[in-house]
C-alpha positions as CSV (number, residue, x, y, z in Angstrom):
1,X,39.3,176.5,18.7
2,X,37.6,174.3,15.8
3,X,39.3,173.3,13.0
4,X,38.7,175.9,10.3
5,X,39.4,178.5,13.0
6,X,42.8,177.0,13.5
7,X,43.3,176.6,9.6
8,X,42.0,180.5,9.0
9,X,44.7,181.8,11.8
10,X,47.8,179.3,10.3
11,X,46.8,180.9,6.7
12,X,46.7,184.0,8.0
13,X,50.9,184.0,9.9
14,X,51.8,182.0,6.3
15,X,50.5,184.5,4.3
16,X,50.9,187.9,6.3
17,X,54.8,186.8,7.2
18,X,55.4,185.1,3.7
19,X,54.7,188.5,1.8
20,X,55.3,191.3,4.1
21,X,58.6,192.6,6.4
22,X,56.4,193.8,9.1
23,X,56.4,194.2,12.9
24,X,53.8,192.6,15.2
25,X,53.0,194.0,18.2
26,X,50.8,192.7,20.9
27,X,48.2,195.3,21.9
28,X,44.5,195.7,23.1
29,X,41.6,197.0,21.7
30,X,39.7,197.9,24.7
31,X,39.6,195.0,26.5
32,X,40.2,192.3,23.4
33,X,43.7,190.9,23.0
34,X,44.8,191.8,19.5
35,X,47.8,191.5,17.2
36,X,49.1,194.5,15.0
37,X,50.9,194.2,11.8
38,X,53.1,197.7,11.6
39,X,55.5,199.4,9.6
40,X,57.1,201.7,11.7
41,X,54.0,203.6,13.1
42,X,51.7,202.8,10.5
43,X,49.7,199.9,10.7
44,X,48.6,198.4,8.3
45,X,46.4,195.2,9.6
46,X,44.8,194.5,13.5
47,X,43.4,191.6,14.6
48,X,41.3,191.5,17.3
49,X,41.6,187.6,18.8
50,X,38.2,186.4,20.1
51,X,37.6,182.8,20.8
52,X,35.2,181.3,18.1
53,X,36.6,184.1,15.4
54,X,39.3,187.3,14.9
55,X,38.1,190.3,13.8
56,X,40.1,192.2,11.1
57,X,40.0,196.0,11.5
58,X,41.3,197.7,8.4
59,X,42.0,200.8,7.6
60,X,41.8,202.7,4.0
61,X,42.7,206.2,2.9
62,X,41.4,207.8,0.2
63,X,43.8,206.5,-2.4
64,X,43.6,202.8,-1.2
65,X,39.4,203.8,-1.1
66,X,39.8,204.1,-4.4
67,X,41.5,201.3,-5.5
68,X,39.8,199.0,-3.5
69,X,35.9,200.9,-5.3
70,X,37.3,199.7,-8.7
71,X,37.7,196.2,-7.4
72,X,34.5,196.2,-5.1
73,X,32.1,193.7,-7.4
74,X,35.1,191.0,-6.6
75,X,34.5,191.0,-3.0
76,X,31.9,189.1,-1.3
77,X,28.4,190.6,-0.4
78,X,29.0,191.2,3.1
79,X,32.1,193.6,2.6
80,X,30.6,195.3,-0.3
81,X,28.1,196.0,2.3
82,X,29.9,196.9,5.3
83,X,32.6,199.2,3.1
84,X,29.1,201.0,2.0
85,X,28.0,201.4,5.7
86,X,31.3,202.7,6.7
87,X,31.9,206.6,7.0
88,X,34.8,207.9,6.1
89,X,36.7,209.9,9.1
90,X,39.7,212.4,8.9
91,X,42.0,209.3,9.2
92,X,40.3,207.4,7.0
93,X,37.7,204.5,6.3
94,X,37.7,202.0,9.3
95,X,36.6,198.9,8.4
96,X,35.9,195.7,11.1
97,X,35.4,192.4,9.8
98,X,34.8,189.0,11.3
99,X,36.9,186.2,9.6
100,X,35.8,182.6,10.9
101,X,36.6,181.2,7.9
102,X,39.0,180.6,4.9
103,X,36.6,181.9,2.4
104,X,36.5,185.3,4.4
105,X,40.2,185.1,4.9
106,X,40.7,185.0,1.3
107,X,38.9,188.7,0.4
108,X,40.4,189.9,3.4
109,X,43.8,189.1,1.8
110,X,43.5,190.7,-1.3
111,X,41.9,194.4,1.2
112,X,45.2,193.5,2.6
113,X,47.1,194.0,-0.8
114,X,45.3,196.6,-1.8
115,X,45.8,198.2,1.4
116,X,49.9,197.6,1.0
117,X,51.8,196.0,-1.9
118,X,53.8,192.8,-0.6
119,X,57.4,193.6,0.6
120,X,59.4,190.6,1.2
121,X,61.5,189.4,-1.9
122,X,61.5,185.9,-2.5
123,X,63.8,183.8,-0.7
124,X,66.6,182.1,-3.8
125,X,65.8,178.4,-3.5
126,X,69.7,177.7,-3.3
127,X,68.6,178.9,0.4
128,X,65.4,176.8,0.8
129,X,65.3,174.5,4.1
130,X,64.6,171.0,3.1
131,X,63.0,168.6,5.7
132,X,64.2,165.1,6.1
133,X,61.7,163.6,3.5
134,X,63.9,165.6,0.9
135,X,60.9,168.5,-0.2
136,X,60.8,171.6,1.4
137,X,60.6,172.0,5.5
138,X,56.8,171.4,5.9
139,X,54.9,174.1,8.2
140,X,56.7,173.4,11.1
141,X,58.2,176.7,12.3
142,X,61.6,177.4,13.0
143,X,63.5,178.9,16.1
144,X,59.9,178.6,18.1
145,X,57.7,180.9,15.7
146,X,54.7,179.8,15.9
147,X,51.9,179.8,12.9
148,X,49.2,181.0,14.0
149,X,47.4,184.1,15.4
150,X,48.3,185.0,19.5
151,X,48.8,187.5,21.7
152,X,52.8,188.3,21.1
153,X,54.9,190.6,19.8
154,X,58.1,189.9,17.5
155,X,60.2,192.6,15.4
156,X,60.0,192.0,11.4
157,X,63.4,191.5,11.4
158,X,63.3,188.3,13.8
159,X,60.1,187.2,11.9
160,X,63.0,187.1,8.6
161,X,65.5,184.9,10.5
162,X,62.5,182.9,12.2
163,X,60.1,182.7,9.3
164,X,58.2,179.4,8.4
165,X,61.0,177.8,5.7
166,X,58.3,177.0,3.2
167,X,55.6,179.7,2.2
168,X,53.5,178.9,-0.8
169,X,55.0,180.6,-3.6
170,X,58.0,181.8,-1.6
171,X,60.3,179.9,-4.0
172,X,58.8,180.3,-7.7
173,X,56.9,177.2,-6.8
């Protein structure tokens, strides 16, 4: 895995664990490991791992369609292009996009949000984990959680107690 790889699927844990309470279940897409970000049954993000890049399948209904046709001209070429290629089903607008890079990542965040609204309040920084240096626990995860994209499941709730103790912008900061 090269290095912006590796930085694309750390971003990705920090930012999908920092701002949602959500399930992730290990699955397959055919024959393509993959990682699902659920709420109950719904989910609301796949990844499909692959060596040299994930792929991002997203899904949109019609009222997160039109949100996300008000907001198109922000998104970069190549997704304005693919969500006009796209045909709408009864379940919605599927949508599969390769992320190799942080650039990428950062659109696919904000389909993300539009997709569903962040749901994990703030940690109090009376409750903040400090490393030995005296700032904030750096990225290293606790109780084993890794930070970064693999083939594994883990229950929301354990992602809470296991979370990464410093998420940008999880205190105020």
């Amino acid at each position: 895995m090269n290095d912006e790889l590796q930085k694309v699927s750390e971003e990705t844990m920090r930012f999908m664990r920092g701002k949602y309470v959500l399930d992730e279940v290990a699955g397959k897409y055919y024959d393509i490991d993959c990682l699902k970000f659920r709420q109950g049954k719904k989910t609301i993000l796949s990844i499909n791992i692959h060596e040299d890049h994930y792929d991002f399948q997203i899904i949109y209904g019609k009222a997160e369609r039109e949100k996300f046709e008000a907001r198109l001209a922000e998104f970069p070429a190549t997704i304005q292009e693919l969500y006009k290629q796209s045909k709408a089903l009864h379940d919605g607008l599927w949508m599969l996009i390769r992320v190799d890079n942080l650039e990428m990542l950062e659109a696919l965040k904000q389909m993300i949000m539009i997709k569903k609204r962040p749901n994990r309040k703030p940690f109090p920084k009376e409750q903040a984990v400090y490393a030995d240096c005296g700032e904030f626990a750096c990225c290293q995860p606790q109780a084993g959680l890794k930070g970064k994209i693999e083939h594994k499941s883990i229950l929301a709730a354990d992602v809470t107690w296991a979370i990464l103790p410093y998420v940008d912008g999880q205190y105020g900061n």
